[in-house]
N, C-alpha and C positions, 0 to 999 in steps of 0.2 A: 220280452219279445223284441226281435229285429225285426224295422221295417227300413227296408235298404231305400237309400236316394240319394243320388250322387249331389254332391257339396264341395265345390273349390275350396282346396285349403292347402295353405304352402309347406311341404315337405318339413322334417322337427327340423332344427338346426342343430346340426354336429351328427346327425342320424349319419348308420352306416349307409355306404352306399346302396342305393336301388337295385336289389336282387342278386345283390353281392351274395357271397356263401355258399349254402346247399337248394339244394331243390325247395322253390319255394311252396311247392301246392304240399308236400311234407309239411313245411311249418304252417300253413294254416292249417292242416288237419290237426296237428299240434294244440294250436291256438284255439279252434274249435273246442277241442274235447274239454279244456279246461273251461271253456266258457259254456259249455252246455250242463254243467254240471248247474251252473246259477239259471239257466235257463228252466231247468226242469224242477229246480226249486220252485221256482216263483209259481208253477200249475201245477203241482203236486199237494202242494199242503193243502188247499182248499180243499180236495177230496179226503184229505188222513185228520182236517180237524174234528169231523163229528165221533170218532174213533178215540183220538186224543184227548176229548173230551171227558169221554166217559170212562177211558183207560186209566186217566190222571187225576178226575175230579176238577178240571178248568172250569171258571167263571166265563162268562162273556168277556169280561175283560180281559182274565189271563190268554185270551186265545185270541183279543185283539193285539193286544201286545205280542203277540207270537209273532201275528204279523205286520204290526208296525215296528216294532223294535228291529226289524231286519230291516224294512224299510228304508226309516228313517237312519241308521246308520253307512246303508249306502249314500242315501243322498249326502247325508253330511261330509261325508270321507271321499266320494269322488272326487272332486275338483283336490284337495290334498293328493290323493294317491298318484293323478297326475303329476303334481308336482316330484314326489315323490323316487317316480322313474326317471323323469329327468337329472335327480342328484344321484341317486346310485345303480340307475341300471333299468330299463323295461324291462328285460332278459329275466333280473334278481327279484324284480318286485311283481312278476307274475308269477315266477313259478314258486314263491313266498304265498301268491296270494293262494295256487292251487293245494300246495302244501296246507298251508292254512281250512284254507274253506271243506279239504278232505276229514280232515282230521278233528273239525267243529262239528262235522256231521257225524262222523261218528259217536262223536262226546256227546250228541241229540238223542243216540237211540241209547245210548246209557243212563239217560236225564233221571230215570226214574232210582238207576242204582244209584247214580249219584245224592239225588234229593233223601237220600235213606242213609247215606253214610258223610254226607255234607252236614256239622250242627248249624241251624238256622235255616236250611234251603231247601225248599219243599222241590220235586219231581215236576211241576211245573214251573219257579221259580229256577231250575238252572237248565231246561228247555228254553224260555227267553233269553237266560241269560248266553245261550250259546247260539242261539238265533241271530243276538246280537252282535255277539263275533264273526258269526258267521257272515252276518251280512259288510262287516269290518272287511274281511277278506274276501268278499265276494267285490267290492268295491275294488281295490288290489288290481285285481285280471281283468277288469273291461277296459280302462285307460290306456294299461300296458301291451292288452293284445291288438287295438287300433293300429300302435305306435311300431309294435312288432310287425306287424302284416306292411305297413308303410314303409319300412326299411326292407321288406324280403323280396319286393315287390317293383320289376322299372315298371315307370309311371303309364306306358301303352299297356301292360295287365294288369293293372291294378284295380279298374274297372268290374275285369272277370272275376279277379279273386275277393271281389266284397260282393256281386253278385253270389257269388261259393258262399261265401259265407251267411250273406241274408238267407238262403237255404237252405242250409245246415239248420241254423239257428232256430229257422221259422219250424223245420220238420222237428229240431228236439222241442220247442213249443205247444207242436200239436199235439205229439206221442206223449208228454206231459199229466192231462188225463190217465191215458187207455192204462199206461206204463203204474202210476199211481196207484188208480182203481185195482188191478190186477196184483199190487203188490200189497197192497191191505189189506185187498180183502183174501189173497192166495194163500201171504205169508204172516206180517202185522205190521203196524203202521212205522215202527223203526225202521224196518228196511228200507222204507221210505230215503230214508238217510242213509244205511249204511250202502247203500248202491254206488254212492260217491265215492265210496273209498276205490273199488277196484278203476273206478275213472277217474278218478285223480292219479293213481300210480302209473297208469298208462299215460297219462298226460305228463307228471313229469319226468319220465322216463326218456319219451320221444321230446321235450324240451330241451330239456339238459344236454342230448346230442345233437340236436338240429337248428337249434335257434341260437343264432348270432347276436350279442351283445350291441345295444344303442343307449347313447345318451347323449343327453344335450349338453354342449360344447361350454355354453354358460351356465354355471350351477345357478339355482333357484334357492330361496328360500323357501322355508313353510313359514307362511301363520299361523302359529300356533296359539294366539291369544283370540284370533279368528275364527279358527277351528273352535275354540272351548267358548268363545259367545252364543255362535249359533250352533252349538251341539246342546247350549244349556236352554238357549229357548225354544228350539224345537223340542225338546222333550218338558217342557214348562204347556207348551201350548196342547199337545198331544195330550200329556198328563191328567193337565186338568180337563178333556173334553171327555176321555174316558171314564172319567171318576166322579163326574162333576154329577152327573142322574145319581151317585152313592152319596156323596156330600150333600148336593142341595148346592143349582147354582149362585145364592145368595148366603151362602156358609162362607164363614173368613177363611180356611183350607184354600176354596175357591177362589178368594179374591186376591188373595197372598200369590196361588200361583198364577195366575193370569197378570197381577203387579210385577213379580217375576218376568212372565216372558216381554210384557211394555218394557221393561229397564233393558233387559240383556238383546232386546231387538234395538233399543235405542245405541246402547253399548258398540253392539258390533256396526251401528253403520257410519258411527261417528267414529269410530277405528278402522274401520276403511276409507274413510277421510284420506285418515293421518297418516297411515301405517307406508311404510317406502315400498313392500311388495304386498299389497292386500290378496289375502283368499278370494276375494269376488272386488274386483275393481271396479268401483261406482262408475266410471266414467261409460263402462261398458251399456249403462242402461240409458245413457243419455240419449240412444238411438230408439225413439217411440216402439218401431218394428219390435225389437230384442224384448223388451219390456212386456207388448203384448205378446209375443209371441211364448214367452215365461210363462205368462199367466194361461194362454191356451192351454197349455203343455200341463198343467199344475191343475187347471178344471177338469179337462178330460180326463185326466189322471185319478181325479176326486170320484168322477162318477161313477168312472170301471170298476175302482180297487173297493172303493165304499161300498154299490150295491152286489158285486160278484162276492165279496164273503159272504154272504146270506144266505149261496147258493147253493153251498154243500149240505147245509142244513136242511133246508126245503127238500133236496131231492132225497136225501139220504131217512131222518127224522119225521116229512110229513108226509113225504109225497110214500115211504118206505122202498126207496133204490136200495142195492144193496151199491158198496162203489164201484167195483167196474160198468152198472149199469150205472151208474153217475157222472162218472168220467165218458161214457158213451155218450154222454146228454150235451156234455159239452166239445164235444170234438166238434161241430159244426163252426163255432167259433172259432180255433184254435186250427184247423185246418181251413178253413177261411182266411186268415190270417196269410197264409201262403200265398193264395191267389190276388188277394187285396191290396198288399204291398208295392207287388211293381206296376200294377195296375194305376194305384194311386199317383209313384212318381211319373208314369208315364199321362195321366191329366193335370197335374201340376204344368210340365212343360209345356203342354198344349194351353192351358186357360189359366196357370198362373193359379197364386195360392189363395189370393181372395174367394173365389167362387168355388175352386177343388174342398177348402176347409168348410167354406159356409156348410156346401151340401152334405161334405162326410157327418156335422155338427147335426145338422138337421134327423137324417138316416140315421144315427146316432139316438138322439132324442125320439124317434120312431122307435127304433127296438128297446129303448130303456121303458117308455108308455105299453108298450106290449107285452114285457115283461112286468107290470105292474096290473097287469089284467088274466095273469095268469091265473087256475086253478088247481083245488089242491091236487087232480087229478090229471093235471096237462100230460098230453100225447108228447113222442119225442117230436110228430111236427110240431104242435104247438111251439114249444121248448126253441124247438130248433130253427125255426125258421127267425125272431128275433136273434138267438146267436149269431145265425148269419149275418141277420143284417148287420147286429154290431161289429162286426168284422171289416164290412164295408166302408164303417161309419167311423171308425176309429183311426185307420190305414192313413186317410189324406189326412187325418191330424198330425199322427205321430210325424208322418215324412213333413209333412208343410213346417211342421211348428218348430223341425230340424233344420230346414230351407234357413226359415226366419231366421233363428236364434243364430246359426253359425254363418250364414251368408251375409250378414250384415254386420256381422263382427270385423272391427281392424283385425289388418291380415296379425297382427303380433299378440290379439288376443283370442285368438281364434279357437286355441287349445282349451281356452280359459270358457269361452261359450258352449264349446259341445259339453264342457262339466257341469257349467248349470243347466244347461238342456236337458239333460238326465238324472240334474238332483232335482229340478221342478219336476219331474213325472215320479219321483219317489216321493216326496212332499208330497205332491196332491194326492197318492195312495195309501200315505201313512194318514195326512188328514181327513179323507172320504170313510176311512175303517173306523175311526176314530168317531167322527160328527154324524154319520149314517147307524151308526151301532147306535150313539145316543138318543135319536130319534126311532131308530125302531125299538130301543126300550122303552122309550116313554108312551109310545103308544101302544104298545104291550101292556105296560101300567095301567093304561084308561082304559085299552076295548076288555081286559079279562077279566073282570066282574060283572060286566054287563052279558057277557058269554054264559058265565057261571050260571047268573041269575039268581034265584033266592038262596041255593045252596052257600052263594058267596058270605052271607052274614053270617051262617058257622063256621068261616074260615080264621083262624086266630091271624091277626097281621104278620107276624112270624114266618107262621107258614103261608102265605098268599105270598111274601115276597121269595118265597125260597122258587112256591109256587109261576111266578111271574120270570125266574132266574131261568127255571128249568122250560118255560116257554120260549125265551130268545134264539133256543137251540133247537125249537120244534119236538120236543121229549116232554113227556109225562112220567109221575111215579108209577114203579111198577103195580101190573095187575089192577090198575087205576079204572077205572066204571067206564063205558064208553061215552057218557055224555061229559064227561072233564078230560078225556082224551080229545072230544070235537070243541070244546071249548078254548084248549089249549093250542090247539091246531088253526081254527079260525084266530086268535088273536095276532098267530105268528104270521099270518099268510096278511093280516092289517097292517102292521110292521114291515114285512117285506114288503107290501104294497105301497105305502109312503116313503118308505126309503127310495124306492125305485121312481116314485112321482119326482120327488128334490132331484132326482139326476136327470131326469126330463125337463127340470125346469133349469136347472143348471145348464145342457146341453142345450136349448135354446138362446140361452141369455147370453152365454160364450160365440154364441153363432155371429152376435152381430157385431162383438169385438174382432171377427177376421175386417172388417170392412176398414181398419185403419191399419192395417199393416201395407208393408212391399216387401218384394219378391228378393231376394236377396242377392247383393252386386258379384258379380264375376270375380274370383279374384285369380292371381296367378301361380301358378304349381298344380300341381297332380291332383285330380278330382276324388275326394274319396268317400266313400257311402257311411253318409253315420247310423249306426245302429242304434 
């Protein structure tokens, strides 16, 4: 999701000239479409996982990894891919990324042929596996079309045209749902993915004619030993959080990879020490502001991403939505989201980001407590009225924590801060899927035999964990008695309850880390709204 707010920051160097070319509101429509496609990714699959589920035979884990493994390989490859357009091209390395990211989707709604004529790769095993690519090339087009829009653009429009684009962006965010629900449940959940294809071919179509080649005058290097430290502990730390309720967190599995991500976190930060162009230059955090303002970015990110997976479940599984009324449920968010945004930047400016973040933090922590008192039977107000507010409550984060991170960055690492700006908001949603899952298993574990009641000591341990599996997803075996359908039902609705408590408690505790940031310095060049 884009939440637009304008942020000084000094034009690339060696960029084409400013609105040199063709007509720029062409290239950002350009620019758009390729980026709407990631856009409507990220609020579609929540509605097509409880379908996928059952279509493919997913664990809870395989369908956390569905959506961390995309996650997390944005966050890791953004700040790269930037690098990236500056050696050969924003023009090349987006419309690689759209090329790309079309053609992953499609490879998605194949997963299944695939996994049947792949030896070794089950139908959900090469679903993540192209989730992960996908998210590779979804990483690709966000950097480059920033970069792109900056160069199409003199500096007195540039304003307008990233307002245009936080609007685009926000409206393919909202239709994200309705679009979903209507395609899974109209058509099947592939389509989901192959919708991309005819929007990716219309994106690089109008690329390829209308957008003007940039790049920076200095080539860059990649770290590529950068890159592979923290690609290997974030998927060490992810790894083991998902697996860890399967292992037993006190099983060597366990400790081996949690030993794993301590080294390779130690690894990479003592090679950015050293290293002459580091992927994330330590020095950058040296400004307390950047630092908290990471960590904001990465909690509220935890909250969203960890308890919103839960959601499709609930609505679809207990509450029995079919998905278009699923994705109905959530559009109060996601069209919220629209209104929220400039609204946000414009109390930032007014009261500045310590009191704009506390409150969104707070409002935040109000709709995730409201959402944790939900029933199995909530009305769309019910439902809806916490969406909203989360929408309110998230808004001055995203924008503030954008403020921080890039407004207090040296003007020469400027480019280097919007990338971890946006890989902390992928982290903390590949981490919240990950640690929120864990805990609503586990308490799945403990409330469903007391649900059960006496019936539970006939249950062979076999089947109670098969049993307990198929609870995480709000599902029971078919034609199953209706007192182990309500038992299965209450334990999921305990689970999503405590999951939803930790982001309440989280979303307070982060509230009073806004109290040590500042507002981020003026700097000079063309103001531009980061998404």
């Amino acid at each position: 999701m884009a939440h637009a707010k304008a942020v000084d920051l000094p034009s690339s160097p060696g960029s084409a000239k400013a609105g040199a070319g063709g007509n720029p509101w062409l290239v950002l429509l350009a620019v758009c479409l390729g980026v709407i496609m990631v856009m409507l990714d990220g609020t579609v699959v929540g509605i097509a996982n409880p379908v996928i589920q059952a279509d493919l035979g997913a664990s809870l884990s395989d369908l956390q990894w569905v959506t961390s493994g995309y996650l997390l390989a944005l966050a890791v490859f953004l700040i790269t891919a930037g690098k990236l357009g500056d050696l050969f091209g924003h023009k090349r390395v987006f419309l690689i990324g759209v090329a790309g990211f079309a053609i992953s989707s499609v490879g998605i709604g194949f997963s299944a042929e695939l996994g049947a004529v792949i030896p070794g790769l089950s139908p959900i095993g090469a679903l993540i596996a192209l989730r992960v690519l996908q998210g590779l090339f979804g990483a690709l087009l966000q950097p480059a079309a920033l970069a792109l829009l900056r160069s199409a653009f003199p500096g007195e429009k540039l304003n307008q045209a990233m307002g245009a684009w936080g609007a685009i962006i926000g409206l393919s965010s909202a239709a994200g749902p309705i679009v979903g629900g209507v395609l899974v449940e109209k058509v099947s959940w592939e389509s989901v993915f192959f919708i991309n294809a005819p929007v990716g071919i219309i994106a690089l179509i109008m690329g390829m004619l209308l957008i003007k080649e940039n790049r920076a005058q200095t080539l860059a290097r990649i770290d590529w030993l950068g890159v592979l430290l923290l690609s290997g502990a974030m998927f060490s730390l992810v790894w083991t959080i998902i697996k860890a309720p399967e292992w037993g967190w006190g099983d060597s599995t366990t400790l081996t990879f949690m030993g794993a991500f301590a080294v390779l976190v130690g690894a990479f930060i003592f090679w950015q020490s050293k290293a002459k162009q580091p992927l994330v230059p330590l020095s950058l955090f040296a400004n307390p502001s950047i630092s908290i303002g990471t960590v904001l970015m990465m909690m509220v990110a935890f909250a969203m991403f960890g308890a919103m997976f839960f959601l499709g479940f609930f609505f679809q599984g207990v509450h029995g939505l079919t998905p278009l009324e699923a994705g109905m449920r959530m559009l109060p968010m996601s069209a919220g989201m629209i209104v929220a945004s400039p609204l946000a930047g414009m109390a930032i400016g007014r009261f500045g980001p310590k009191i704009t973040m506390a409150g969104g933090l707070l409002i935040t922590a109000a709709s995730m407590f409201l959402m944790s008192r939900l029933s199995i039977d909530a009305s769309f107000i019910e439902s809806g009225l916490p969406f909203l507010l989360l929408a309110f409550g998230l808004s001055p984060v995203f924008v503030g924590a954008t403020e921080i991170i890039v407004g207090n960055a040296p003007v020469e690492l400027s480019g280097v801060a919007a990338g971890v700006q946006q890989s902390a908001m992928q982290v903390g949603g590949a981490l919240g899927t990950a640690i929120l899952g864990a805990v609503m298993a586990a308490e799945i574990s403990s409330k469903l035999p007391g649900y059960l009641g006496p019936a539970a000591q006939g249950i062979p341990p076999a089947q109670m964990e098969g049993l307990e599996k198929m609870a995480a997803f709000g599902g029971a075996p078919p034609n199953s008695p209706q007192p182990l359908i309500d038992a299965v039902h209450n334990s999921f609705m305990d689970g999503m309850h405590l999951a939803f408590l930790v982001s309440t408690c989280i979303a307070v505790l982060t509230a009073a880390l806004t109290l040590f940031v500042k507002a981020g310095r003026k700097s000079e060049g063309a103001p531009v709204h980061m998404g």
